[in-house]
ZASE-792914 format. One record per residue (C-alpha): residue number from 1; residue in one letter; x, y, z; chain. Coordinates in nm, 3 decimals. Example, Ala and Ser with C-alpha at 12.3 -4.5 7.8 and 13.67 -1.06 7.14 Angstrom:
2
1_a_1.230_-0.450_0.780_A
2_s_1.367_-0.106_0.714_A
END
This chain:
345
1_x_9.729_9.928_4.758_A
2_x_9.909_10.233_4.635_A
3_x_10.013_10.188_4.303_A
4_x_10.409_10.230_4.193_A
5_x_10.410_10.570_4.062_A
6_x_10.201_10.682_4.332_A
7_x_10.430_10.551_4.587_A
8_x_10.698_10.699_4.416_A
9_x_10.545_11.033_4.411_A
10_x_10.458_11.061_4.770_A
11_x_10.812_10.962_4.854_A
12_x_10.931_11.239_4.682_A
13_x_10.699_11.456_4.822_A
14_x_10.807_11.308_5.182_A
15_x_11.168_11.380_5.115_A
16_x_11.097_11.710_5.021_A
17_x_10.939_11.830_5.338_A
18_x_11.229_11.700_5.510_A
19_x_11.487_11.852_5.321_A
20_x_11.243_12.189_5.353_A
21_x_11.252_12.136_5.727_A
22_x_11.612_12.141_5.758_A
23_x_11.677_12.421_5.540_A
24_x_11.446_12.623_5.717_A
25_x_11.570_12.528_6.058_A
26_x_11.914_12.643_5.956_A
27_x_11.791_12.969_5.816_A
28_x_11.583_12.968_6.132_A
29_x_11.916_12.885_6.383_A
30_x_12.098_13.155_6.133_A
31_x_11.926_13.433_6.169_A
32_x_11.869_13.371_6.579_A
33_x_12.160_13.188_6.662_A
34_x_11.923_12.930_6.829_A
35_x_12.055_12.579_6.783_A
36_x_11.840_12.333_6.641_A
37_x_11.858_11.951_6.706_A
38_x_11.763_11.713_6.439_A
39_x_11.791_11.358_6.580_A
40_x_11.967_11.109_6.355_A
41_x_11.764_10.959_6.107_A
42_x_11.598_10.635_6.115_A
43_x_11.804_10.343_5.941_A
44_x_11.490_10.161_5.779_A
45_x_11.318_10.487_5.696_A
46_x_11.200_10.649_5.390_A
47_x_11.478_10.797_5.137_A
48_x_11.711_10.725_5.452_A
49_x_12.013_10.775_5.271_A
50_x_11.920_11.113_5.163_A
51_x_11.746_11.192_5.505_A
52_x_12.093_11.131_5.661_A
53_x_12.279_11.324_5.435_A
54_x_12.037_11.623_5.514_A
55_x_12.120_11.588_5.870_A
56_x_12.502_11.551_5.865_A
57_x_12.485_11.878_5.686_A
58_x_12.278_12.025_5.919_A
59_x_12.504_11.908_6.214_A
60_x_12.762_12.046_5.973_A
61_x_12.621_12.388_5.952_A
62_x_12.597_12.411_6.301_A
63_x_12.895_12.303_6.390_A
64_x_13.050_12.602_6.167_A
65_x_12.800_12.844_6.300_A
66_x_12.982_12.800_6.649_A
67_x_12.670_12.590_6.792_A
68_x_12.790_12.241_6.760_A
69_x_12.764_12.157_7.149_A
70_x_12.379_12.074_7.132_A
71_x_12.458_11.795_6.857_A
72_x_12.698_11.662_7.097_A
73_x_12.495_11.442_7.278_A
74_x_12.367_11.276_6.962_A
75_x_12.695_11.223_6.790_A
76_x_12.855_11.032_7.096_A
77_x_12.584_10.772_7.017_A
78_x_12.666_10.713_6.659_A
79_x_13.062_10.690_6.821_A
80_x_12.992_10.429_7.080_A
81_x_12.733_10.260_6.790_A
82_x_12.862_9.963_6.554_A
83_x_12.862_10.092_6.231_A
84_x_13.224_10.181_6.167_A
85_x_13.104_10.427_5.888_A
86_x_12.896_10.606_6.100_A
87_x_13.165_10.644_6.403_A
88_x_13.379_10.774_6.097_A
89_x_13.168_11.068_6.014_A
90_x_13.053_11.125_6.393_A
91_x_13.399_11.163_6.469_A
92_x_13.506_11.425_6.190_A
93_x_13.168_11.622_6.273_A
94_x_13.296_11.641_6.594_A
95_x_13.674_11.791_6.478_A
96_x_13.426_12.042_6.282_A
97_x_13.284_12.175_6.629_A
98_x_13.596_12.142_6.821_A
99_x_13.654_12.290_7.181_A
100_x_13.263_12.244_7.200_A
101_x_13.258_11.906_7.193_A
102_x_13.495_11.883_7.504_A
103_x_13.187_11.649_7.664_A
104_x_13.273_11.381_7.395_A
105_x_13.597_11.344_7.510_A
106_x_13.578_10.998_7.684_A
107_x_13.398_10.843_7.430_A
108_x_13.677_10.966_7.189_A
109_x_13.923_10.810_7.450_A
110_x_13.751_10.471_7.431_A
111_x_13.767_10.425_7.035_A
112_x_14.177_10.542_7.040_A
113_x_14.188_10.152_7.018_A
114_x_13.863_10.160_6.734_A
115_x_13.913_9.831_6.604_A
116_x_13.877_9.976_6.208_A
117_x_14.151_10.253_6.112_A
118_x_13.927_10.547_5.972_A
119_x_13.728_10.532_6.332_A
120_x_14.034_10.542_6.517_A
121_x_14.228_10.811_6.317_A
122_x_13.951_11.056_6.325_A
123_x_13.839_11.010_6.675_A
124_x_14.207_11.095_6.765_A
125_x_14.240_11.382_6.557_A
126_x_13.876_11.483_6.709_A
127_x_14.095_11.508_7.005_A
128_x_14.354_11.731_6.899_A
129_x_14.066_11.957_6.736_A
130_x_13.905_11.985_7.117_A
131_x_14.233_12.113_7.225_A
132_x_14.363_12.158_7.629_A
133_x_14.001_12.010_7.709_A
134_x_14.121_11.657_7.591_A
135_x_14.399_11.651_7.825_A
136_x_14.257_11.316_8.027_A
137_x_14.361_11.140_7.689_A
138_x_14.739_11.220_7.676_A
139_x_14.813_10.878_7.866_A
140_x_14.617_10.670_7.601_A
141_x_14.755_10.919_7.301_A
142_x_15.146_10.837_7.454_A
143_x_15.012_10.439_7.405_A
144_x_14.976_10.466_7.028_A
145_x_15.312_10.672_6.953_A
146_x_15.453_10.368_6.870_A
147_x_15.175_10.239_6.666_A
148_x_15.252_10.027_6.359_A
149_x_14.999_10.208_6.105_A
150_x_15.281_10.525_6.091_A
151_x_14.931_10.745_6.037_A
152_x_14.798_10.681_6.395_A
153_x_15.106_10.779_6.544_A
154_x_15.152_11.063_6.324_A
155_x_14.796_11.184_6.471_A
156_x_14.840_11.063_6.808_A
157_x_15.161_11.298_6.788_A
158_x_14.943_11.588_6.608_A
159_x_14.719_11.562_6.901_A
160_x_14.915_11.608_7.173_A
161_x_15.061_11.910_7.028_A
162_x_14.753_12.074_6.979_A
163_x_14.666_11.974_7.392_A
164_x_14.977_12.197_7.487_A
165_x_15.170_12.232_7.795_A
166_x_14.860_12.024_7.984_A
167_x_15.022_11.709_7.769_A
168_x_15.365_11.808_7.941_A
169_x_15.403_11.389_8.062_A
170_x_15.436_11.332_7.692_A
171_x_15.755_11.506_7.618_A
172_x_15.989_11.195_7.706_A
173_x_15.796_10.980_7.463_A
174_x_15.776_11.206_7.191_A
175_x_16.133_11.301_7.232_A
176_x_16.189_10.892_7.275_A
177_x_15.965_10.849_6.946_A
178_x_16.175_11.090_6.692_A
179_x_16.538_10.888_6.833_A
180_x_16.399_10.556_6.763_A
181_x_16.220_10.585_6.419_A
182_x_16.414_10.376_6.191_A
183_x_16.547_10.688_5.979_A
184_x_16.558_10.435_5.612_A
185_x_16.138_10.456_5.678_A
186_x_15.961_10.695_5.403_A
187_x_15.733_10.775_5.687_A
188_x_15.997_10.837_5.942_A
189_x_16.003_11.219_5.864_A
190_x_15.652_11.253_5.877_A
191_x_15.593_11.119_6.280_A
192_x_15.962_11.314_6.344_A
193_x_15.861_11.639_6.223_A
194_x_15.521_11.578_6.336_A
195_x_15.683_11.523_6.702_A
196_x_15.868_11.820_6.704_A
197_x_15.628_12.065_6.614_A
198_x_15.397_11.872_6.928_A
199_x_15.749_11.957_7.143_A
200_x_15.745_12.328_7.027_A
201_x_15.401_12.354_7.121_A
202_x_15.401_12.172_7.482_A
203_x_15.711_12.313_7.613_A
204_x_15.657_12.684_7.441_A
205_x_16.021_12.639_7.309_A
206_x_16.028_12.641_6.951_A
207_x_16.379_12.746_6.889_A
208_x_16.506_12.440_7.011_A
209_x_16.300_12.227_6.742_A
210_x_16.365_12.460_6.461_A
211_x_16.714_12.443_6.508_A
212_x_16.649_12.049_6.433_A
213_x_16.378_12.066_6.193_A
214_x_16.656_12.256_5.992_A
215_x_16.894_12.001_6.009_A
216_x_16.619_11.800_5.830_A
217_x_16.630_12.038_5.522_A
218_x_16.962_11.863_5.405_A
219_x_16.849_11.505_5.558_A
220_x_16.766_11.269_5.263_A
221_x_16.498_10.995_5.257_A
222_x_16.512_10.622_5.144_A
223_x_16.485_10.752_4.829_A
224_x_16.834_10.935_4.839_A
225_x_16.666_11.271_4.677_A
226_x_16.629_11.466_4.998_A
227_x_16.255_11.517_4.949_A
228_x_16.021_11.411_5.230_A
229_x_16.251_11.530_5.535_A
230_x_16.326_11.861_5.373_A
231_x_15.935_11.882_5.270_A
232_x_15.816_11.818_5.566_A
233_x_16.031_12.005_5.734_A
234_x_15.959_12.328_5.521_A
235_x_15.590_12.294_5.608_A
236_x_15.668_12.289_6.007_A
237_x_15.876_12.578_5.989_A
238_x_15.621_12.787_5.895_A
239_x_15.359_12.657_6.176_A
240_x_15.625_12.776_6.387_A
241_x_15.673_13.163_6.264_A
242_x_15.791_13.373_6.416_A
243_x_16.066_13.145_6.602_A
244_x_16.175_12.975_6.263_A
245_x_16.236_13.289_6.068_A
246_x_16.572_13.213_6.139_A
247_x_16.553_12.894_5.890_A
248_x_16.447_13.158_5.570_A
249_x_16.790_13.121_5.409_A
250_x_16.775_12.772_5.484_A
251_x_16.448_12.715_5.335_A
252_x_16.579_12.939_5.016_A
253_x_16.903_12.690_4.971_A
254_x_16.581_12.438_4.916_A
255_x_16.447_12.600_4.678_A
256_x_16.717_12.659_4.481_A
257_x_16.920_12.294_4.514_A
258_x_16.846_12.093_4.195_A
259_x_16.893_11.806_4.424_A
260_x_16.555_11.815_4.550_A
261_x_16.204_11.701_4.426_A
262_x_16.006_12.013_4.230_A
263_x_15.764_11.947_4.504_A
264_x_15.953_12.028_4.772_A
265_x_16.083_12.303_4.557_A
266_x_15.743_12.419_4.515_A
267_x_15.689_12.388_4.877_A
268_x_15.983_12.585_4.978_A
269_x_15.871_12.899_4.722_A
270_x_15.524_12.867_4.875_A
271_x_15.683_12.898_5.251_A
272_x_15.898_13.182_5.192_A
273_x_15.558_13.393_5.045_A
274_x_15.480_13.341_5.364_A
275_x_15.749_13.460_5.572_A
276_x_15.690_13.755_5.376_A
277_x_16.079_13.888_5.429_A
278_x_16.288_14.045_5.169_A
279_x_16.584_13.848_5.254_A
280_x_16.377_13.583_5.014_A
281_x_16.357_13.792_4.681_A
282_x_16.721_13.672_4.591_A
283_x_16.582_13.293_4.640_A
284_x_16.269_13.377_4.492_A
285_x_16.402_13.564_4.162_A
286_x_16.683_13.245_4.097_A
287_x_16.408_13.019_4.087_A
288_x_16.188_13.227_3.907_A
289_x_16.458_13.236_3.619_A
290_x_16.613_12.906_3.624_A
291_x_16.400_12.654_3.767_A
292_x_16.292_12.414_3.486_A
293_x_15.968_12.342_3.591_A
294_x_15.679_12.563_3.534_A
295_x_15.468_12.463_3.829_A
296_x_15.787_12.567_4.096_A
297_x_15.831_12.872_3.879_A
298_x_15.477_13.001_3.910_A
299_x_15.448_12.925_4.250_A
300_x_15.807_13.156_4.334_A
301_x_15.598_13.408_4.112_A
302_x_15.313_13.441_4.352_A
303_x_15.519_13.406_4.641_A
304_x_15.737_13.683_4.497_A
305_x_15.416_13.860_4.492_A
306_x_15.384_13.853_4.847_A
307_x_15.683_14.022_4.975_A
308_x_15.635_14.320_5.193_A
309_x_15.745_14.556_4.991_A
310_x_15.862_14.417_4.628_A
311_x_15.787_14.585_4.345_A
312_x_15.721_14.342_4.122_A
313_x_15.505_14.310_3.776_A
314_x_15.351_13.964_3.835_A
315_x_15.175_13.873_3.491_A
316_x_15.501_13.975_3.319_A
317_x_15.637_13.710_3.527_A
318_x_15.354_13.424_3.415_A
319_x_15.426_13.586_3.103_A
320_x_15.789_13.492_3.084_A
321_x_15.772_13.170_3.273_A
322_x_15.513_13.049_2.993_A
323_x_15.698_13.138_2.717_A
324_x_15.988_12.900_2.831_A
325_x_15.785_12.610_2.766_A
326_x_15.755_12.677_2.420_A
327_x_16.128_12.722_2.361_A
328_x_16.302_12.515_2.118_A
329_x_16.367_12.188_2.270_A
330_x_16.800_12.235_2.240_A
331_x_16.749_12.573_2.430_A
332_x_16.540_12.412_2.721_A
333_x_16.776_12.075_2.717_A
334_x_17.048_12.307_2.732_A
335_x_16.880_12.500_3.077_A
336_x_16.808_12.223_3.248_A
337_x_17.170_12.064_3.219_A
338_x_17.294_12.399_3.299_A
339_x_17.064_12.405_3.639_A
340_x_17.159_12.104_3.772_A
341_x_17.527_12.232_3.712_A
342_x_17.446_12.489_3.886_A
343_x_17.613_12.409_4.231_A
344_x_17.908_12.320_4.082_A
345_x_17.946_12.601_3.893_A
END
């Protein structure tokens, strides 16, 4: 009989080769671009949490080194297996290799109706990941627009977007989906937005759903403080650039309303770096002087930064924006009172 520390040491020893093995194959696949197949590891083997660790990172690897397809085969196993966890992290690896894994696709279709959540989610957004190739699921995807967990529908709505104009039979519901949302739900905005973006994408007419997604910049929530419609709103309009560069003053109003949430003012300085358009700096420089919180300030700073051609001396800015947090407490009371005036004024 091997005694404890000896066991102990030749385990360790064990693991190590394996974890040597798949470094080495990597390197190996690396440098040749030959992909290498490690199959799952053994449930009642050696180390076997660490041994499947080292091979999801492998797959992993692979996946990000554009040869994902050969772990295919392997992952669909661990989907169709009955370890929830497992058909969790099968499913995600497969989102990591994307159009590759378009030979997954029915087994992906099978678990849209996973019987645990995380399964389910992931294999559906697996589906958006694969793209046009996961068309044969668009009539099982239109089934769960309607779901009761709001985050299934939200990525059954995500996925047919990202299918395109091959999910064109889904346009009715998704268009029947955003009308019948109760609009008092805090996720309503979410699966709406989420919807419209899908629409922009499948039909290839995005003006038409920016012109609504801006309508959803003034649209308050349950809440009564305008910020998850206008948040989420501001996030779709810049997925759909260069259509909703229309929406820029729109999205600057946002920034600028005290009404709203300093997230979704943050979010709305963030956007408008992006658009990258002059007709922002006015926006940009308000916020950057009167917005009381430091977070939205800094973030109009480095969006500021990003205009195509400002001129603008960016740590003077951080600077500035610092210093007003150490102001006597009268002079920033006396700010903030006067910002939320501000509309008034």
């Amino acid at each position: 009989m091997i005694r404890p520390f000896v066991r102990t040491t030749v385990s360790v020893a064990f693991l190590g080769l394996v974890l040597h093995f798949v470094s080495s194959a990597s390197a190996i696949a690396a440098t040749t671009n030959i992909s290498i197949v490690l199959p799952p590891p053994e449930p009642d083997s050696v180390s076997a949490e660490k041994q499947e660790e080292a091979w999801y990172s492998h797959v992993e690897a692979e996946a990000k080194a554009g040869r994902g397809r050969a772990q295919v085969p392997s992952l669909v196993a661990m989907i169709d297996g009955s370890d929830a966890h497992k058909r969790e992290l099968a499913a995600q690896l497969l989102s990591d290799i994307g159009k590759d894994a378009n030979d997954a696709v029915p087994s992906l279709i099978r678990h849209i109706n996973d019987p645990d959540f995380f399964p389910r989610l992931r294999c559906i957004e697996a589906l958006g990941d694969i793209g046009p190739d996961a068309f044969p699921a668009v009539s099982d995807l239109i089934k769960v627009l309607n779901d009761p967990d709001y985050p299934i529908a939200n990525m059954a709505a995500w996925a047919l977007g990202e299918i395109g104009p091959k999910a064109q039979q889904a346009v009715p519901e998704l268009e029947a989906t955003i009308l019948h949302r109760p609009k008092d739900s805090h996720y309503y905005a979410m699966v709406a937005v989420t919807c419209r973006v899908a629409l922009a994408h499948i039909t290839r007419k995005p003006d038409l759903q920016v012109v609504a997604l801006i309508s959803m910049l003034s649209e308050k929530d349950d809440k009564k403080n305008y910020s998850l419609p206008a948040l989420e709103a501001t996030r779709a309009l810049v997925e759909l650039m260069p259509a909703s560069k229309i929406a820029l003053p729109d999205i600057g109003q946002e920034l600028i309303n005290p009404n709203t949430t300093s997230t979704a003012r943050a979010e709305a300085a963030k956007d408008l770096g992006i658009f990258g358009d002059p007709q922002a700096i006015p926006f940009l420089q308000k916020a950057i002087h009167d917005d009381p919180e430091i977070t939205v300030r800094n973030v109009a700073i480095d969006a500021f930064g990003k205009i195509e051609g400002a001129k603008v001396d960016t740590a003077q800015l951080y600077k500035d924006s610092q210093a007003k947090e150490f102001a006597p407490w009268w002079k920033r009371w006396f700010r903030f009172y006067l910002w939320k005036l501000s509309p008034y004024i």
